[in-house]
N, C-alpha and C positions, 0 to 999 in steps of 0.2 A: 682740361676736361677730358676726359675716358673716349668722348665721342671722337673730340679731334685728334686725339693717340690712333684712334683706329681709321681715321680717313673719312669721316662723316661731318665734313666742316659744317653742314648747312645743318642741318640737325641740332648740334652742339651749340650754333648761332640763335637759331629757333629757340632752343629751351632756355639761352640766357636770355633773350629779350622777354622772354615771359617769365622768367622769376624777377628781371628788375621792373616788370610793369607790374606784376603781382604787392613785389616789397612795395612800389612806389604810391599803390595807390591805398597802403597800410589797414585794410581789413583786414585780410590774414596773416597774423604775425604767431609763431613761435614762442614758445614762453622764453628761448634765448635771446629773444630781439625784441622782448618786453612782451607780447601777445600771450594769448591762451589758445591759441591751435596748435593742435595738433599735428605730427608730420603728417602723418594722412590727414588732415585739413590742408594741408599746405600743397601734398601733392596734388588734390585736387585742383586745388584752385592752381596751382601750374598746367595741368593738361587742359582744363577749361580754356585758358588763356590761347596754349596751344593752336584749339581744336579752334576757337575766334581767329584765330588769324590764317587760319585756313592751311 
């Protein structure tokens, strides 16, 4: 990931744990991984995720 190229490991950590909480809990999916959201559905609901865990 781009963040830990640039030295931002906690960040990079941060926004995987909330795309695999995101995929995991399968509301928001992508029309590539079967859903009908949107990437802007999708990033949202990754910053949401984010902003929850503080």
């Amino acid at each position: 990931m781009m963040l830990d190229w640039l030295g931002e490991h906690e960040a990079a950590r941060r926004v995987e744990a909330a795309v695999e909480k995101v995929l995991g809990e399968g509301r928001v999916r992508t029309y590539d991984l079967g859903g009908t959201a949107t990437t802007r559905d999708m990033e949202n609901a990754i910053v949401e995720k984010i902003l929850e865990e503080g």
